[in-house]
N, C-alpha and C positions, 0 to 999 in steps of 0.2 A: 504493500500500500504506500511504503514513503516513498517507495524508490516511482513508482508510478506519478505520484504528487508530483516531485522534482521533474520528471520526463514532461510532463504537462504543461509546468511553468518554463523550462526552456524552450517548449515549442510555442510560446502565446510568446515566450521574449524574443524567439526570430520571427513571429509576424510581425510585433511590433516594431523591429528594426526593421525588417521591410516597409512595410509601411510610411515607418521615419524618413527611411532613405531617400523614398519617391516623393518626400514633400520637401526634406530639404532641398534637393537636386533643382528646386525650383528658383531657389535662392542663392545657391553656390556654386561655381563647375570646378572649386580646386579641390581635386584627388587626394591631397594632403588629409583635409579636413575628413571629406565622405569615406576615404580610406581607414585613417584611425581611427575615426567612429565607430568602425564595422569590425575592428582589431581588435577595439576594448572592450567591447563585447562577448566576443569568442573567445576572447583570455578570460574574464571575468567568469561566463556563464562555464567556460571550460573547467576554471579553477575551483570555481564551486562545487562541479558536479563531481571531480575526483575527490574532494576532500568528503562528498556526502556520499558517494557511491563506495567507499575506502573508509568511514567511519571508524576506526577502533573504539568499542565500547571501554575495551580494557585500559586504553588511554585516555579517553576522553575529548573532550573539547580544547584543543590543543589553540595556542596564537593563533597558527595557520590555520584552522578550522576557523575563529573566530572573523579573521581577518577577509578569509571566502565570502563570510556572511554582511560585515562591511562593506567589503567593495560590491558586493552584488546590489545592497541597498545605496550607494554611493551610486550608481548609472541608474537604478531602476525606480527610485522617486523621480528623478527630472525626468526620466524617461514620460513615466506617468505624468507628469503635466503638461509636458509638450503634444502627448498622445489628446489630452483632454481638446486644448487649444484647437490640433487642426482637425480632430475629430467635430469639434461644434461646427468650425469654421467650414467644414464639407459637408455638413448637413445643411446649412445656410446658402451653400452654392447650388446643392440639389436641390434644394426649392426654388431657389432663383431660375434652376435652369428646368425646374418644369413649369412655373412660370414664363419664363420665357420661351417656350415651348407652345404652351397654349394662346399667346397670346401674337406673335409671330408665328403663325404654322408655316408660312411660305420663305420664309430666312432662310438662307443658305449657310450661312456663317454658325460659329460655337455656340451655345447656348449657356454653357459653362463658365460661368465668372473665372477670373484668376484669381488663384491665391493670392491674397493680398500683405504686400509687405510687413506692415506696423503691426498685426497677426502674430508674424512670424519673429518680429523682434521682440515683443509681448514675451511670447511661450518662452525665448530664450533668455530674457529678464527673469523669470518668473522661477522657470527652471535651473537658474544658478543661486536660488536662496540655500534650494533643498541641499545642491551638491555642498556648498560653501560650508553649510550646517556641518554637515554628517562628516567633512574632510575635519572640519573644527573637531568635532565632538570624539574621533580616532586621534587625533595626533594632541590636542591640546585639552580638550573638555572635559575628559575623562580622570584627570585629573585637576581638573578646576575645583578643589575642597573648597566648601563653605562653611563657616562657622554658624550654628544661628544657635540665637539665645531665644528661652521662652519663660516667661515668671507664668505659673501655676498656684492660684490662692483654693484654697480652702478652708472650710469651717471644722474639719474634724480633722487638719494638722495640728499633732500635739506642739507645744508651746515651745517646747527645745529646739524641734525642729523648724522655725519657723527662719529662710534663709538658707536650708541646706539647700546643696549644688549637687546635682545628679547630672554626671558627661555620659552621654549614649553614642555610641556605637553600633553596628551590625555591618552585615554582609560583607565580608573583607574578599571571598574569593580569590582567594591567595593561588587559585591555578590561571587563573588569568591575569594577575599584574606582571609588568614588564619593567618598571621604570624605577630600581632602585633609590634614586634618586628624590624623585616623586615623594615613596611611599618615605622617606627619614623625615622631609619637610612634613606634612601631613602628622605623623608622631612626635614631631617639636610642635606643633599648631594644637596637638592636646597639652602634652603635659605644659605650655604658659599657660593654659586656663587655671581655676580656680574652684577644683570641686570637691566634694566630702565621698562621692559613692562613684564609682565607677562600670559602667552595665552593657555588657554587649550582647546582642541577642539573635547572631545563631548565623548558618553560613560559614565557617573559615575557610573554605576551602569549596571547590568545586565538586569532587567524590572522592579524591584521595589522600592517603594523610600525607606522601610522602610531596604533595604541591606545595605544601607549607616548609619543608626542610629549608630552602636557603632565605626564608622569612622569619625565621623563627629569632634569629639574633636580632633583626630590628625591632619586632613588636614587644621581643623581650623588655625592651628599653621605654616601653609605658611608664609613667609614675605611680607608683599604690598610691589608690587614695585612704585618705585614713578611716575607710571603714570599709573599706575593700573594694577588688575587681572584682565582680562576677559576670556568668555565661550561662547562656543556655544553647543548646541545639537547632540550628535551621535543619531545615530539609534537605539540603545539599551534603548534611555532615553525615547520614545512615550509609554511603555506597548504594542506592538504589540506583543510580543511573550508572550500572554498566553488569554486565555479564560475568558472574562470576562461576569459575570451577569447582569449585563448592562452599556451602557454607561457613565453614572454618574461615575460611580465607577472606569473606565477608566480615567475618564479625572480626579477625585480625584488625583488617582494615578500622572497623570502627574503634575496638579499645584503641586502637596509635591516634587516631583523631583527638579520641577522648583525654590522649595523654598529653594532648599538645596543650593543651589550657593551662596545667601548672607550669610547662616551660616558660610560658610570656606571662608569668604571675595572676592567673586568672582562677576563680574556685568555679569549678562546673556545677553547675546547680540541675539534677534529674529528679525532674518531679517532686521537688523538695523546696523547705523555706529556711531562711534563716530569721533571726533576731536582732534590727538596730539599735542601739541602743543607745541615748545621748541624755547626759544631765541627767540622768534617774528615769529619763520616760522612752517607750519605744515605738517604733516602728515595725511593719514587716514586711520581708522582700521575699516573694514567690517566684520559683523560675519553676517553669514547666517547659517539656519536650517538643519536638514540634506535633503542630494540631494546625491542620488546615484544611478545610474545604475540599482543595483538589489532590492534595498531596499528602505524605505519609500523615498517620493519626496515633503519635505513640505518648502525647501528654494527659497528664491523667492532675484534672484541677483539684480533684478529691482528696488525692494523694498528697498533692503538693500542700496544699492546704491544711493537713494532719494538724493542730496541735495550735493554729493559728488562731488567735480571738477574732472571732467574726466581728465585732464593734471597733477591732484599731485599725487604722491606717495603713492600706496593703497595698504596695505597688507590685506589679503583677510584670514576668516576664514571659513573653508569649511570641514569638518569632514571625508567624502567620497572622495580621490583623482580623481575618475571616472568622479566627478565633473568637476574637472579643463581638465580632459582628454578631455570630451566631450562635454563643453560651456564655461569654463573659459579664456582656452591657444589661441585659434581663437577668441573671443569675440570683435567687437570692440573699445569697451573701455579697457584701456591698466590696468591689476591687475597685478602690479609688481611682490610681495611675495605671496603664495598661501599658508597656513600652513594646513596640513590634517595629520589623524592616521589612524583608520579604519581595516586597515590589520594584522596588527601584523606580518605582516613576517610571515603567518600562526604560528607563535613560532615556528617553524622549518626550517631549513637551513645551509647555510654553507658562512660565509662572512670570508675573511683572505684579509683585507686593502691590506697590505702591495703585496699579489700577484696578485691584480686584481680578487679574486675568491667573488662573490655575488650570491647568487642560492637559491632560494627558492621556491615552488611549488606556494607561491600564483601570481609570476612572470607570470602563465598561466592563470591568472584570472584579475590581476591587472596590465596593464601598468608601472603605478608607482606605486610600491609597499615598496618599503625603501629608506630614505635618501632625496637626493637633483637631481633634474631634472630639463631642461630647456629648452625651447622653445621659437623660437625668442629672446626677451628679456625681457621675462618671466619667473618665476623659480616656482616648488612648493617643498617643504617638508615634506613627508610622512616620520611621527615620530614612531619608531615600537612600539609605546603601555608601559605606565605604570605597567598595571596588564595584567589579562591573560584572556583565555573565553575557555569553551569547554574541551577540552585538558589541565590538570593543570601543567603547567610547559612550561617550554620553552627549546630547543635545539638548538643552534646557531646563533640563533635572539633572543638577549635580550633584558630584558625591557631595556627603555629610556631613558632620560634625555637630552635634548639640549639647549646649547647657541647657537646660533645666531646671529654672530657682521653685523652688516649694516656699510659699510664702501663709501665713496664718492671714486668714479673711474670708 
């Protein structure tokens, strides 16, 4: 079935380069241009199809895999708007030209408007947003970290706590970063902050433990916060996505994963809570497994929850937001904070604070998909991902970094 999907979409992208050719051809006669256009194509769509026709499960999603899937969406967004442009624009002509058909029946001459220039400049305006984007979003976007801060008041924050700093973290997918460089800036842009708890929630790694081995000395270099780091489990962290020879070898895989958390000074939290505790009064921090709607279901809130007064203050670590959409926000025992990542803003989108504009396609898959939400008197935060998956680079959801003030009010 996948390998059919893929055959389908190469042959809908050599019509549409056919198609393209006969309209540019209208506009340009040098062979330079209509040549390389037809080049980058067949290298792209060729490039692709080896790395997906060649897949190693056992490897995984390698750069070069990643990279197939960039440049393919690199020609085939602008492709798609230039298609849209002379696609309208020839249906505009064939009206015209059966109009002018019926209305002329004894003409000799074309009936056929020409393609019209400022059309054809349009689509090529139009179509160097996307490429501009997505060439941005591989080579520099992708590592474009933001910092954002968010103050959190409420009325059943105990009195101690009132000011503490919680830095969030998630999805590091340590098989996809590239840019040593990158990733030390990024772990100096944490530790200048100023926080009490430190929380990451799930993803290190893309399926294998051994993607995280020559990352392991950088993130080691986190600051403990003075009431700790903790983790829980994304869905990327069980070995589900790839072929294994047997079970043994699977769950190998997951204890070296498991084990990577105390190397970069981090306490793994399975289905379990601990106790914060400041000036005499406490808090409680829940981390559960992942639990998500589409993917693996191995957190158990019951569990984690053992032993927890249901009246105090519970910030809840839950990897998958679909989580809280769908058992957390109704629940009823009352989970104040909910921290999730999971989505990444597909890496794609368009957020401008300042006008209200947030948009992103995973918005039709995920309820909460970026930022800060609330329910009742509930909230969760969907952090958009430290590193990246799939798609290498990001386009107007960048990666992350957040404070967190907990303020009494």
């Amino acid at each position: 079935m996948f390998q059919g999907s893929l055959i389908a979409i190469i042959v809908v992208m050599i019509l549409v380069e056919i198609y393209l050719y006969t309209a540019l051809r209208k506009f340009t006669d040098n062979q330079y241009i209509l040549f390389g256009s037809i080049m980058a194509t067949v290298f792209v769509l060729s490039f692709m199809a080896y790395n997906f026709f060649f897949f190693d499960r056992n490897v995984g999603q390698t750069p070069r895999f990643m990279w197939s899937v960039g440049l393919f969406m690199l020609i085939s967004f602008p492709k798609a708007i230039m298609l849209f442009f002379f696609i309208t624009e020839d249906m505009f002509r064939l009206m015209a030209a059966m109009a002018n058909r019926i209305l002329y029946q004894n003409h000799s001459g074309s009936f056929i408007p020409e393609r019209r220039k400022f059309v054809f400049q349009a689509a090529m305006g139009f179509a160097a947003i996307p490429f501009l984007a997505l060439l941005h979003g591989m080579t520099l976007g992708k590592y474009n970290f933001k910092l954002l801060k968010e103050k959190l008041a409420y009325k059943t924050l105990p009195d101690a706590f009132d000011g503490f700093r919680i830095l969030h973290i998630t999805d590091i997918h340590s098989g996809s970063l590239d840019n040593r460089k990158k990733i030390e800036e990024a772990i100096e842009l944490i530790n200048v902050q100023t926080y009490d708890l430190l929380l990451f929630t799930g993803d290190i790694v893309n399926n294998f433990h051994w993607e995280m081995d020559k990352w392991v000395d950088v993130f080691s270099k986190i600051k403990k916060a003075p009431y700790g780091n903790f983790a829980v489990l994304g869905n990327h962290d069980y070995g589900e996505y790839s072929d294994w020879k047997t079970e043994e070898l699977k769950l190998d895989n997951f204890n070296k994963i498991k084990a990577i958390f105390p190397k970069i000074g981090f306490e793994l939290l399975l289905n379990e809570n601990r106790v914060i505790k400041k000036d005499g009064q406490e808090i409680s921090l829940i981390g559960i497994e992942n639990w998500g709607a589409r993917f693996k279901k191995a957190g158990d809130l019951a569990k984690a929850s053992i032993g927890v007064d249901p009246n105090q203050f519970k910030i809840l670590m839950s990897h998958d937001p679909s989580h809280w959409d769908l058992e957390v926000k109704d629940h009823d025992v009352r989970y104040d904070l909910t921290l999730s990542g999971h989505t990444h803003g597909m890496q794609l989108g368009i957020e401008v604070p300042a006008l209200g504009i947030k948009w992103s396609p995973s918005q039709y898959v995920y309820p909460q998909w970026a930022g800060l939400y609330e329910h009742k008197d509930r909230r969760v935060y969907v952090n958009r991902g430290f590193g990246y998956h799939f798609y290498p680079g990001r386009v107007g959801i960048w990666p992350e970094i957040t404070v967190l003030e907990l303020v009494k009010g």
